[in-house]
N, C-alpha and C positions, 0 to 999 in steps of 0.2 A: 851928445853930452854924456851917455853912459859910456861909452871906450874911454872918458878921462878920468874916471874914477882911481882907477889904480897909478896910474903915473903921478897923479896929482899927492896921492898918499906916500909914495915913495919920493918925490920932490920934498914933500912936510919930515917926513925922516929925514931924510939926507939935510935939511936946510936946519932940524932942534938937534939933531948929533953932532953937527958940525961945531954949531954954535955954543953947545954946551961943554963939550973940548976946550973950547977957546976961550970961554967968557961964564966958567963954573958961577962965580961972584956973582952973576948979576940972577945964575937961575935957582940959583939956594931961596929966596923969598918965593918964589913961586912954588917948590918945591916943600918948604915949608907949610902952604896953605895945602899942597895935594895931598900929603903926605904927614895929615895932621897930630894921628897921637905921636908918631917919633919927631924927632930931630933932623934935621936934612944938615948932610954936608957937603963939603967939596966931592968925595970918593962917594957918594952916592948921585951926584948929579954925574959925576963921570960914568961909572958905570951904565945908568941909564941913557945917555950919549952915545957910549959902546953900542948897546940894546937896538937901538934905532939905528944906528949905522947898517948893523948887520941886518937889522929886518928891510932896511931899505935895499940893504944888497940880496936878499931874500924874495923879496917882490919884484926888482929887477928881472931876476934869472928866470922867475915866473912869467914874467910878459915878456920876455925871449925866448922860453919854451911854448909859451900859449898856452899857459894854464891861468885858468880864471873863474 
């Protein structure tokens, strides 16, 4: 069960980057609650989208190099 910890995290990235690309609208109210004294917008859930993409492509290249 421990060897799935990191894939599992990177699965979770790659699955709210993608989604938040595609479907900004729906993660602006969640992002609103996170991200309580500002404002959340479209270009702030994107960018955070962006965030996790690359961290997910970040934790990839780490469990291909075997760093853990």
């Amino acid at each position: 069960m421990k060897e799935l910890g990191v894939p599992l995290i990177v699965h979770l990235c790659l699955v709210f980057g993608v989604a938040g690309l595609f479907w900004p609208e729906k993660f602006v109210a969640v992002f609103d609650i996170l991200m309580f004294p500002w404002p959340a917008s479209h270009r702030t859930v994107r960018l955070n989208s962006v965030a996790a993409l690359l961290l997910s492509v970040l934790l990839f290249l780490g469990m291909l190099a075997g760093i853990r």
